[in-house]
Every structure is written in C-alpha cells, then in structure tokens.
The first five atom37 places (N, CA, C, CB, O) and aatype in JSON, in Angstrom:
{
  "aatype": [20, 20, 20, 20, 20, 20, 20, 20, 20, 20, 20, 20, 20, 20, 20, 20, 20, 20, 20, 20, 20, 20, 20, 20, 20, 20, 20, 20, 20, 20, 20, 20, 20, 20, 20, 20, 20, 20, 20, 20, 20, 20, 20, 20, 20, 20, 20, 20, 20, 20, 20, 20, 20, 20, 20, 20, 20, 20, 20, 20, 20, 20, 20, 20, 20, 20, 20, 20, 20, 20, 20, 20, 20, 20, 20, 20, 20, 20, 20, 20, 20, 20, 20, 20, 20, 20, 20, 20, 20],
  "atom_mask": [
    [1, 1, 1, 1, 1],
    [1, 1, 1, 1, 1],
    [1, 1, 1, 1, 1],
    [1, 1, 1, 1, 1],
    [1, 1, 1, 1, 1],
    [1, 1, 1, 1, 1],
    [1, 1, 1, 1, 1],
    [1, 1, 1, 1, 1],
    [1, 1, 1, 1, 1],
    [1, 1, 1, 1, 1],
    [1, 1, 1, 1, 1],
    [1, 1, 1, 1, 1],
    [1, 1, 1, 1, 1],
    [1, 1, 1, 1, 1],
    [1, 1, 1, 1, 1],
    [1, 1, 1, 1, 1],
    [1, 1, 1, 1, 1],
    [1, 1, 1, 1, 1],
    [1, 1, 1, 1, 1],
    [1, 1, 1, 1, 1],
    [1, 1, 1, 1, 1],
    [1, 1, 1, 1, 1],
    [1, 1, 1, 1, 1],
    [1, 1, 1, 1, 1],
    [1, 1, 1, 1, 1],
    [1, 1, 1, 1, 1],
    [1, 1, 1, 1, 1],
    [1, 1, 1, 1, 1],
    [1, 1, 1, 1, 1],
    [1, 1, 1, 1, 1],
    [1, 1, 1, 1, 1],
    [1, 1, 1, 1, 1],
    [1, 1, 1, 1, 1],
    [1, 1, 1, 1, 1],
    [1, 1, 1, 1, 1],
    [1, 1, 1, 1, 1],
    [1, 1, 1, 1, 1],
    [1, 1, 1, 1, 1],
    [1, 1, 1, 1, 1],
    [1, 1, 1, 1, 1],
    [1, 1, 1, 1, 1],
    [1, 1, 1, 1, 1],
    [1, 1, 1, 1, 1],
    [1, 1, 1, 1, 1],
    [1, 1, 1, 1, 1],
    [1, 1, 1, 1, 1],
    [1, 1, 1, 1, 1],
    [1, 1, 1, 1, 1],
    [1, 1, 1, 1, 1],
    [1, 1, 1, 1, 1],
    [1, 1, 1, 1, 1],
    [1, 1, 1, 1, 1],
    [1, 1, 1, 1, 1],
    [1, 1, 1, 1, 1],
    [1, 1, 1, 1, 1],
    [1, 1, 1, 1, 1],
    [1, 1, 1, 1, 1],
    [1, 1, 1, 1, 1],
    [1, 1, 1, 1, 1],
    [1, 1, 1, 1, 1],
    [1, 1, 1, 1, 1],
    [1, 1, 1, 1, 1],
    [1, 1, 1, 1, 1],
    [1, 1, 1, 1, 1],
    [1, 1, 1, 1, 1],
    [1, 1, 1, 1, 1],
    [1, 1, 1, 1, 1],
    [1, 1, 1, 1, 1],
    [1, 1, 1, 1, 1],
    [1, 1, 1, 1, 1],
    [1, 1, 1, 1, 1],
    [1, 1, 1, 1, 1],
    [1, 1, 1, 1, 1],
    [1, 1, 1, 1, 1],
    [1, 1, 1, 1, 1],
    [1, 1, 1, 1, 1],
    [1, 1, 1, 1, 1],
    [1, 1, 1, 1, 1],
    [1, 1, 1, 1, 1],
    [1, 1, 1, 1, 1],
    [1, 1, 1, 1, 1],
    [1, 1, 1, 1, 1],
    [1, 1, 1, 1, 1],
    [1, 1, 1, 1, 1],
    [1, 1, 1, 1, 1],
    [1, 1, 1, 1, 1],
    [1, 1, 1, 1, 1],
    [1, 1, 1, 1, 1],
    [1, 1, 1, 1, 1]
  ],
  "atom_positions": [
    [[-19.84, 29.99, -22.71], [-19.81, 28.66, -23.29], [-18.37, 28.16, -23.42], [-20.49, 28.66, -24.65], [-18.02, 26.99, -23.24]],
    [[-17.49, 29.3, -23.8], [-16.21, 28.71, -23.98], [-15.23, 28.17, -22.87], [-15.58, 29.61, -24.62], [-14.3, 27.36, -22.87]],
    [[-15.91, 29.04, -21.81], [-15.18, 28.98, -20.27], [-15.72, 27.61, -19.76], [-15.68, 30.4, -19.07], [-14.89, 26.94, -19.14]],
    [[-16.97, 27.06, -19.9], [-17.19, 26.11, -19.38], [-16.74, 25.09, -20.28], [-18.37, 26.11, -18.99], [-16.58, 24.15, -19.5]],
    [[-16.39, 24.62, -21.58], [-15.42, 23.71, -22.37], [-14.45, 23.81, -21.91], [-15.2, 23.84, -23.64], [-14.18, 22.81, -21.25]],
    [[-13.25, 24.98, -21.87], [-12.77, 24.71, -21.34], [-12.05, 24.17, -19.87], [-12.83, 25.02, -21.8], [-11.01, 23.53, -19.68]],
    [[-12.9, 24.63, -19.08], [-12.9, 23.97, -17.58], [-13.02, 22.32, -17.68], [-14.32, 24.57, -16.64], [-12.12, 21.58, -17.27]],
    [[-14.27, 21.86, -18.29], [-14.38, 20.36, -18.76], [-13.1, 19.74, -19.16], [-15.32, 20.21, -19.98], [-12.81, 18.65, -18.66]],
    [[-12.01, 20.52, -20.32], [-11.21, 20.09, -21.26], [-9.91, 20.01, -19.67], [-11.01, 21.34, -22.94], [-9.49, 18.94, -19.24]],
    [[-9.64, 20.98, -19.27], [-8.64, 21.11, -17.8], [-8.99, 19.73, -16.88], [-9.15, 22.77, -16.69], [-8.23, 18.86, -16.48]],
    [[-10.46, 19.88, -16.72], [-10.62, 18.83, -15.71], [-10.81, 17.43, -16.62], [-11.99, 19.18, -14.66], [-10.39, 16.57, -15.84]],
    [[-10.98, 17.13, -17.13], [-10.27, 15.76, -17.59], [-8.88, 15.41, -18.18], [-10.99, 15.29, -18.5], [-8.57, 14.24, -18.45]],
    [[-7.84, 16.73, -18.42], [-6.75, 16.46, -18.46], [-6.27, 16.11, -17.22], [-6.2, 17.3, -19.0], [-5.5, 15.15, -17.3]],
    [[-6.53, 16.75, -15.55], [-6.28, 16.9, -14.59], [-6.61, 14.95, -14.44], [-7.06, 18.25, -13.87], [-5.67, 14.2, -14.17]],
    [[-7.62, 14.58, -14.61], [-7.71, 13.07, -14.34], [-6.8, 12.58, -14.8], [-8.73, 12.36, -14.76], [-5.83, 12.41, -14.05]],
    [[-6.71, 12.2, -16.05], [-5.98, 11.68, -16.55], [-4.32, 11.82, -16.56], [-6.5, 11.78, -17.39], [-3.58, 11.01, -17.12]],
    [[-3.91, 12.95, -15.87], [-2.33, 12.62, -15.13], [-2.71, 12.22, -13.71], [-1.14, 14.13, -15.04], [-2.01, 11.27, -13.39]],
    [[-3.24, 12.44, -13.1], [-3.45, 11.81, -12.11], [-3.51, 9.9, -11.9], [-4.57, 12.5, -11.86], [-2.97, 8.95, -11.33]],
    [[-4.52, 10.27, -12.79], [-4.76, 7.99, -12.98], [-3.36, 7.83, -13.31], [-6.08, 6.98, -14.8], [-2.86, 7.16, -12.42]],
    [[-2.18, 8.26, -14.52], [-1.04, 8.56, -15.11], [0.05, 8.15, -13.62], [-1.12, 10.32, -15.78], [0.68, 7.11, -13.43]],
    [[-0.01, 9.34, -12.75], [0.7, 9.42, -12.04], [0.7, 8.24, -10.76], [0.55, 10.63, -11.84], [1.76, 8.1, -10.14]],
    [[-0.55, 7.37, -10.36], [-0.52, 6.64, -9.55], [-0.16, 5.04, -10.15], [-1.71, 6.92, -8.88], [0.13, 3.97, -9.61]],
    [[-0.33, 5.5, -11.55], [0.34, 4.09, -12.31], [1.47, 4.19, -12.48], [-0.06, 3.67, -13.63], [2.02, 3.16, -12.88]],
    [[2.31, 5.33, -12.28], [3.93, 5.29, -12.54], [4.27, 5.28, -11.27], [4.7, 6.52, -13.36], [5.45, 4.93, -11.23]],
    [[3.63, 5.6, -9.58], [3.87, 5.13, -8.46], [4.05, 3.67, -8.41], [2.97, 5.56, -7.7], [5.08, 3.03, -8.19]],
    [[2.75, 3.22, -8.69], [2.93, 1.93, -8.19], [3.53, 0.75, -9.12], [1.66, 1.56, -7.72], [3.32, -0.45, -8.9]],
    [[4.25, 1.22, -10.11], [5.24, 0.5, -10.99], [6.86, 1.06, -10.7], [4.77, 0.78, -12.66], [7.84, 0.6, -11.28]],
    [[6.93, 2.21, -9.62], [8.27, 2.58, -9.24], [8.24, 1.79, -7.53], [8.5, 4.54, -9.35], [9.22, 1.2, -7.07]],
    [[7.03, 1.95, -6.84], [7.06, 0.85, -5.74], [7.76, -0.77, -5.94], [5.54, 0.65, -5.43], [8.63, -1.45, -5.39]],
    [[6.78, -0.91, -7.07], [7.22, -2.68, -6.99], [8.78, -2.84, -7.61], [5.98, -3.83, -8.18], [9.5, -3.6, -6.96]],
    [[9.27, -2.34, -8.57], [10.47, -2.07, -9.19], [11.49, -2.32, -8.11], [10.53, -0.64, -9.79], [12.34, -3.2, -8.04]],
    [[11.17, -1.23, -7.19], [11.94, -0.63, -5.65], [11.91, -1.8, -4.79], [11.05, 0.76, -4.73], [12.8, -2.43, -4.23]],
    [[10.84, -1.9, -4.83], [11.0, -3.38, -3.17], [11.31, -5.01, -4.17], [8.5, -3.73, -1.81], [11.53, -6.06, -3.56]],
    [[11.27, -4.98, -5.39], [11.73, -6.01, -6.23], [13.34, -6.06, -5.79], [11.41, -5.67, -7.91], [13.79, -7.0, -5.13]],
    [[14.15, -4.96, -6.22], [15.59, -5.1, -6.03], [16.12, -4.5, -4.46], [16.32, -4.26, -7.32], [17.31, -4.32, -4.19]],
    [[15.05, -4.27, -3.58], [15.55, -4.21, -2.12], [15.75, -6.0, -1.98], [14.22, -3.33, -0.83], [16.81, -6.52, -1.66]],
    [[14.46, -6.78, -2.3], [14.35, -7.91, -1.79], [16.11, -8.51, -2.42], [12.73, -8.71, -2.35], [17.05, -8.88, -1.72]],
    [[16.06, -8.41, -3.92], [17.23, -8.95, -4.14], [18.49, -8.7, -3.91], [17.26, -9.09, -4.96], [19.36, -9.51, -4.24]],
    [[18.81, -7.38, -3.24], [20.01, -6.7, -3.14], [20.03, -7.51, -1.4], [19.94, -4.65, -3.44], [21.02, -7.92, -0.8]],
    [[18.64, -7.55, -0.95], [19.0, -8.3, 0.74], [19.2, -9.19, 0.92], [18.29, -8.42, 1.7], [19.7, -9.49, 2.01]],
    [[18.83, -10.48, -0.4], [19.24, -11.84, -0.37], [20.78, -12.14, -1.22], [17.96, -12.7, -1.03], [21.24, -13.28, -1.3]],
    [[21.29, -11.26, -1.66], [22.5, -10.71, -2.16], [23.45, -10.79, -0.75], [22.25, -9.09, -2.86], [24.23, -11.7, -0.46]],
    [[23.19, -9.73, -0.04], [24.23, -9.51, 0.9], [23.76, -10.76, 1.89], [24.25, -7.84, 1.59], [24.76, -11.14, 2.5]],
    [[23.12, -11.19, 2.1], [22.7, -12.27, 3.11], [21.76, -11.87, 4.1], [23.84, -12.79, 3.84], [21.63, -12.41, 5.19]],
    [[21.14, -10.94, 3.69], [20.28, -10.16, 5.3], [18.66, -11.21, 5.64], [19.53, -7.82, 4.77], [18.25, -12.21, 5.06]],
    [[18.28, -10.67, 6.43], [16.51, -11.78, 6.32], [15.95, -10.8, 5.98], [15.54, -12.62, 7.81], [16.48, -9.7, 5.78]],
    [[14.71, -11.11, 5.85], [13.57, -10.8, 5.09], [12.76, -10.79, 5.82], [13.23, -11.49, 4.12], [12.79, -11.76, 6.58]],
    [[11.55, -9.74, 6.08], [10.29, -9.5, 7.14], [9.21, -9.24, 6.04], [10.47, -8.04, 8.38], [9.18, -8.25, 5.31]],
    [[8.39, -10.22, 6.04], [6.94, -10.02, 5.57], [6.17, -10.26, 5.95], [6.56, -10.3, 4.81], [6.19, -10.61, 7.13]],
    [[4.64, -10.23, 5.04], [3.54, -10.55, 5.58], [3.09, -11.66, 4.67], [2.64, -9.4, 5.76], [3.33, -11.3, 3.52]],
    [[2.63, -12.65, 4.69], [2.18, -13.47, 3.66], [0.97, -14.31, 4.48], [3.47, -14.43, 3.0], [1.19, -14.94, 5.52]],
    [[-0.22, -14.22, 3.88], [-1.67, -13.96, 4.0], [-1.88, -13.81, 5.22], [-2.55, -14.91, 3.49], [-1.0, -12.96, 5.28]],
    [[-2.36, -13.87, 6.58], [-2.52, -13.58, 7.95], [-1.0, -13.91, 9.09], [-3.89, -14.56, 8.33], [-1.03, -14.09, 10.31]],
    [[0.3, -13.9, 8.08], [0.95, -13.95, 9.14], [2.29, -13.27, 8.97], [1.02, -15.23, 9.54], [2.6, -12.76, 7.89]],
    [[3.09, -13.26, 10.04], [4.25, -12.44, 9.74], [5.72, -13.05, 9.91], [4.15, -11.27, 10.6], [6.45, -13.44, 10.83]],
    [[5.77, -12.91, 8.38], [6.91, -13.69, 8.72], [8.59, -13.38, 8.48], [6.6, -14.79, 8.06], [8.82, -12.52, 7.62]],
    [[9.5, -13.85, 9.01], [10.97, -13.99, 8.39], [11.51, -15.39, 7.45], [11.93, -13.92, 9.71], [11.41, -16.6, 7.63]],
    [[12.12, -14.55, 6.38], [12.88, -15.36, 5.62], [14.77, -15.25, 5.79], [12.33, -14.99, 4.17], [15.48, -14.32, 5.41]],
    [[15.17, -16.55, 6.47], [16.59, -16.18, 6.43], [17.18, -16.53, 4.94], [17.39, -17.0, 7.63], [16.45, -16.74, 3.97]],
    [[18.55, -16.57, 4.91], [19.43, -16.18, 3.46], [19.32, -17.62, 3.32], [21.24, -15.35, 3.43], [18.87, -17.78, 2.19]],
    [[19.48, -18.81, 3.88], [19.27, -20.27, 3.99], [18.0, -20.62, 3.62], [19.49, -20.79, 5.3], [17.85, -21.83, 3.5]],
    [[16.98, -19.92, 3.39], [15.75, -20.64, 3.32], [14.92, -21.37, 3.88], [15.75, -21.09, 2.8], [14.35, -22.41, 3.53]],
    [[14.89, -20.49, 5.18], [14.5, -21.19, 6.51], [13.26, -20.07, 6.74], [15.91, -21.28, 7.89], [13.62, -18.91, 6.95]],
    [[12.06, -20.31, 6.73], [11.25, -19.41, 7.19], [10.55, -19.73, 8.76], [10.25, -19.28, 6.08], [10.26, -20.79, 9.31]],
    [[10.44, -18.41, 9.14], [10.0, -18.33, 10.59], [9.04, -17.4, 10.36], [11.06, -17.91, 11.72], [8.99, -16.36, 9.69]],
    [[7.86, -18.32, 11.45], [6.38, -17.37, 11.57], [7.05, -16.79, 12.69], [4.6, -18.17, 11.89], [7.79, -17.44, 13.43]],
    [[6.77, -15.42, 12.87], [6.9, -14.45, 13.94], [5.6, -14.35, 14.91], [7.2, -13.06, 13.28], [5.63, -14.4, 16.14]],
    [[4.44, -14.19, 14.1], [3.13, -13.86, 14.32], [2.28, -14.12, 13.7], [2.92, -12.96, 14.42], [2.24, -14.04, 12.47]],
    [[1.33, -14.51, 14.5], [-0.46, -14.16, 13.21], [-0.94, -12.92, 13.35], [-2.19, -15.14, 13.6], [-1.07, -12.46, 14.49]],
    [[-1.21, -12.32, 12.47], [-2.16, -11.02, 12.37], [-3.43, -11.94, 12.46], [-2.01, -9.9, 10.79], [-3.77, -13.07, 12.1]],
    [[-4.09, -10.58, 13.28], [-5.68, -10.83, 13.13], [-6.12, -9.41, 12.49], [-6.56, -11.18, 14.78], [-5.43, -8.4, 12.53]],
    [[-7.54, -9.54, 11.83], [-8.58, -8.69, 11.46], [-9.07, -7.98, 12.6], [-9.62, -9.38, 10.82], [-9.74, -8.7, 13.33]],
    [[-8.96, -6.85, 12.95], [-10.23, -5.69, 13.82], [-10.64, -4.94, 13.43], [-10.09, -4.93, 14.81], [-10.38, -3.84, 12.94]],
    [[-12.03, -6.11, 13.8], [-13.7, -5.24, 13.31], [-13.71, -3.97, 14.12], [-15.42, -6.22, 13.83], [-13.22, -3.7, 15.22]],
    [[-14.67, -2.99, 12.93], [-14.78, -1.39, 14.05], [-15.47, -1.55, 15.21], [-15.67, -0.01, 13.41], [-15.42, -0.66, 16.05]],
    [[-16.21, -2.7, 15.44], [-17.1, -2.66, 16.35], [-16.33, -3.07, 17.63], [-18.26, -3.48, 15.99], [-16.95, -3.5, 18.6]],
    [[-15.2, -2.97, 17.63], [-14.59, -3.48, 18.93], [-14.17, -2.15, 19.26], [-13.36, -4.69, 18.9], [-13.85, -1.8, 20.39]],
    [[-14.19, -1.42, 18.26], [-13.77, 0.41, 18.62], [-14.83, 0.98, 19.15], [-13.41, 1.49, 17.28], [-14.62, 2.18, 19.32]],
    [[-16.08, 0.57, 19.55], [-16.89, 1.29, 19.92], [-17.79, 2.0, 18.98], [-16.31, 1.95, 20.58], [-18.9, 2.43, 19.27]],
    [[-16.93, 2.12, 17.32], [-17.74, 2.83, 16.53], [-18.95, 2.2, 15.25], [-16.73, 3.64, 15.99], [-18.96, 1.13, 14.64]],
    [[-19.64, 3.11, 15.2], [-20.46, 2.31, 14.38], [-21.37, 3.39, 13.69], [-21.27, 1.16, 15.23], [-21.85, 4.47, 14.03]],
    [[-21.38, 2.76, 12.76], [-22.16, 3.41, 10.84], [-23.15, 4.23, 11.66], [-23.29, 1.85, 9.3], [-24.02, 4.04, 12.51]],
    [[-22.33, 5.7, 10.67], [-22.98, 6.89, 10.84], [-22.69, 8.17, 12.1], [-24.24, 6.37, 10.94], [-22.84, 9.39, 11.99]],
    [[-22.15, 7.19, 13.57], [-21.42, 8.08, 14.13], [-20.76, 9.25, 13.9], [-20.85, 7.65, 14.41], [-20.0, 9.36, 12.93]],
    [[-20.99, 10.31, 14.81], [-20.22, 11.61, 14.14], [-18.97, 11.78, 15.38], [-21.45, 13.3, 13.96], [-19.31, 11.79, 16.56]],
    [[-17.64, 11.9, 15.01], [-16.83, 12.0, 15.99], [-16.19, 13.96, 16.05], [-15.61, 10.65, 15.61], [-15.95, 14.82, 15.21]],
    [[-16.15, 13.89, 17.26], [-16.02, 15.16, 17.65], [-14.36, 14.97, 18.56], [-17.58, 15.68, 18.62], [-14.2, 14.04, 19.35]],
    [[-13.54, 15.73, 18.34], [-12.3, 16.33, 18.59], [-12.74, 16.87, 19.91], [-11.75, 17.4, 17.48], [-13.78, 17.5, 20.04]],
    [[-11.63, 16.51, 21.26], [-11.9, 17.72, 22.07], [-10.71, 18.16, 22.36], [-12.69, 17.56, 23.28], [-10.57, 19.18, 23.04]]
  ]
}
C-alpha cells in the first residue's frame, strides 16, 4: 500500500516539474527572441519572419518586403492517409 502512494506521490511530482519546466522554456524563448529582435534593430540588421501565411523581411527603415507566401500541405498529397502503417526499409 505504501509503495503504491508513494509511486502516485513521485508521479505527480514528476508532472508537475515538467508542466514547471516547459513554462520556464517558453518564457526564456520569448525573453530571448524579444531582445534578439531589439539588439537587431539596434545595430541596423533586417528582420526575417513569418506573419500569418507569409514570409517576410523587415529593414531598419521600416520598409517591409514579402519574400514569399507559405502554403498549407495536406497529408494527402503525401500519399498518406489515417491509419496507414509505415514500414522502414
């Protein structure tokens, strides 16, 4: 009885740094590309993003250039489809 409390008590500590740990990722991500962006409009460099289906550059002037449109690909142009089993050769 005690072995299985404690296993329970391990495995929900184990969650809970985990959930812990992907919330202190993704608050050290945005932090990080927050002061890349500003340290690049600092020195004068451009800027490459994505902003909703397209790709774009921002120069130090404030001149934006579409590079590209992204498109969406469906799996079904891969040939694959729900439930397929893929095999390695």
């Amino acid at each position: 009885m005690k072995n299985k409390i404690a296993r329970f008590i391990i495995k929900q500590h184990k969650e809970k740094l985990s959930a812990n740990e992907t919330d202190i990722l993704i608050k050290s991500a945005s932090r990080s590309s927050n002061y890349a962006i500003r340290e690049s409009k600092a020195l004068g460099l451009t800027i490459k993003s994505i902003s909703g289906k397209k790709l774009i550059e921002k120069h130090p002037n404030g001149e934006i250039i579409v590079l590209r449109n992204l498109q969406d690909k469906s799996i079904s142009e891969n040939g694959l489809k729900k439930g397929m089993i893929l095999c390695r050769k």
